[in-house]
C-alpha positions as CSV (number, residue, x, y, z in Angstrom):
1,X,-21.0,22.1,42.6
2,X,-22.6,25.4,43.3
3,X,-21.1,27.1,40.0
4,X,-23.3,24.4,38.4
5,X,-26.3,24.9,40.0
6,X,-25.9,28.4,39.7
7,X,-26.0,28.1,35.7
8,X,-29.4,25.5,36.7
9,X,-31.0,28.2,38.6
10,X,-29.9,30.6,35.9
11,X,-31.4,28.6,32.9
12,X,-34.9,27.7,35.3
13,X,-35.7,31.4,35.8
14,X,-36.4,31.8,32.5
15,X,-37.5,28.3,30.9
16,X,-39.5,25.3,32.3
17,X,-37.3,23.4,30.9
18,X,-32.9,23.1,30.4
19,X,-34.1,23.4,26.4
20,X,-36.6,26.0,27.2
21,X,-39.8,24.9,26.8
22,X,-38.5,21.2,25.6
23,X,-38.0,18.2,28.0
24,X,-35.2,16.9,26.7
25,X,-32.5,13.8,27.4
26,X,-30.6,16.4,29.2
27,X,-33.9,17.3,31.8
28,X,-33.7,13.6,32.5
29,X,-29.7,14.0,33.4
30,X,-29.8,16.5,35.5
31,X,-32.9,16.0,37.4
32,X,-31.3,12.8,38.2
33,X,-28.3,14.8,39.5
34,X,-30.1,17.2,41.5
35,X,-32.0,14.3,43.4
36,X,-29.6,12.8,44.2
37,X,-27.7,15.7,45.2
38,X,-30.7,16.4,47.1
39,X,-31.0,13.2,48.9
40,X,-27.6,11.8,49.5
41,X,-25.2,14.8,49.8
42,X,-27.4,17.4,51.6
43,X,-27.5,20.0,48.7
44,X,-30.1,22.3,49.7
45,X,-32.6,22.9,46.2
46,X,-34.6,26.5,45.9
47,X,-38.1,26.9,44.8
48,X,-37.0,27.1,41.1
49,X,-35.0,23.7,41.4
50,X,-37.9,22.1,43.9
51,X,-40.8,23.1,41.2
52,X,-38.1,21.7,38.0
53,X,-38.1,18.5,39.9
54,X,-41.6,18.2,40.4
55,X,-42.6,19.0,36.9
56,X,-39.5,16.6,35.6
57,X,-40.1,13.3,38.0
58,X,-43.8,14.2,36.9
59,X,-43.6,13.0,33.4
60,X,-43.6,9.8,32.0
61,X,-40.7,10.2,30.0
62,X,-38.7,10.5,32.9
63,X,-40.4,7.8,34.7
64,X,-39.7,5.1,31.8
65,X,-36.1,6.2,31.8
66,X,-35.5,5.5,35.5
67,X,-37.5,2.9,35.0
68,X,-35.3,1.3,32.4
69,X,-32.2,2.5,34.8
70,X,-33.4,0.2,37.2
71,X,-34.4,-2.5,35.4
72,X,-31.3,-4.1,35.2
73,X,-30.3,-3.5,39.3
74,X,-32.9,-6.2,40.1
75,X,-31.6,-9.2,37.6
């Protein structure tokens, strides 16, 4: 896991964004990932993964895609 978020870290130092300065499909992967990382496995984030997550949770696009995620948990 840390040789992954290495290349993260890597890629967020110079970019706002996995794509550079497009939020892409993948943006919406990986923030995913890192939350959840974050939350259930004790990964500790740094300041460059801590601001990509609040600009990534921050959008719409990513809130209609967990949105439609979970739509289908509550049927």
């Amino acid at each position: 896991m840390q040789k992954r978020l290495k290349l993260v870290s890597q890629r967020l130092a110079n970019a706002p964004y996995l794509a550079g300065d497009a939020f892409t499909a993948a943006d919406i992967s990986v923030t995913y990932a890192l939350d959840l990382g974050q939350r259930a496995c004790g990964i500790t984030l740094g300041d460059a993964e801590l601001a990509y997550l609040s600009r990534t949770t921050g959008r719409d696009a990513y809130k209609r895609a967990m949105e439609r995620s979970h739509a289908g948990l509550s049927t």
